[in-house]
C-alpha positions in Angstrom: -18.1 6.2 2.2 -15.2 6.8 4.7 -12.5 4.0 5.1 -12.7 3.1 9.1 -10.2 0.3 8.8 -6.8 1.1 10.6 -4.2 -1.4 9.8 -2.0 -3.1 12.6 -0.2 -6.0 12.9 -0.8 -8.5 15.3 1.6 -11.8 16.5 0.4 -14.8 17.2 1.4 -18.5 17.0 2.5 -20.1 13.1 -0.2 -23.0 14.0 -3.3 -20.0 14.5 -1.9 -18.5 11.5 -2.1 -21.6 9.4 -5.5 -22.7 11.0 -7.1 -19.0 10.2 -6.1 -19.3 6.6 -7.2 -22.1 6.0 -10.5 -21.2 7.4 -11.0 -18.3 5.6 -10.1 -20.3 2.2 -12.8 -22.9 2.9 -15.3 -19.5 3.7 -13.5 -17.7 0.6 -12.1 -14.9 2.9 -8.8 -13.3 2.5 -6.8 -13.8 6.1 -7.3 -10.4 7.0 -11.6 -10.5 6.6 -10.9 -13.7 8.4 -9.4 -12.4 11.5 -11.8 -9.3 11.2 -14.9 -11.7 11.1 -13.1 -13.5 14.0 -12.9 -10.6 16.2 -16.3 -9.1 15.4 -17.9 -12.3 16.6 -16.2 -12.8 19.1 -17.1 -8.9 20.6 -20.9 -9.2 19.7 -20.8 -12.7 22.2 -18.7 -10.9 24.6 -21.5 -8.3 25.1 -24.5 -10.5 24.5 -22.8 -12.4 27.9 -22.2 -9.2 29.6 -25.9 -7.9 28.4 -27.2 -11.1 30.0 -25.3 -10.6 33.5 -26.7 -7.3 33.8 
C-alpha cells in the first residue's frame, strides 16, 4: 500500500490547538488524525452543498 500522506505544518491559534486536542483525546485520536478527520469532513460537506447548488 502506498503512503499518500504528505506532511506540512499548518498555524493556527493556541485556543484551536488546545480545543482539537482535546477533542481528538475524548475520540482517542492523535492531533494529527484529528485535524485530518477535521478537514475530510469538512470537504465531503463542502461538495455535498456545492452538489446540491448544481
Amino acid at each position: 500500500m502506498i503512503n499518500n500522506i504528505i506532511p506540512t505544518t499548518i498555524r493556527i491559534e493556541e485556543q484551536t490547538k488546545t480545543a482539537i486536542e482535546d477533542i481528538a483525546k475524548i475520540e482517542q485520536r492523535s492531533f494529527n488524525k484529528m485535524v485530518e478527520y477535521i478537514l475530510q469532513k469538512y470537504i465531503i460537506e463542502y461538495m455535498e452543498k456545492q452538489n446540491k447548488k448544481d
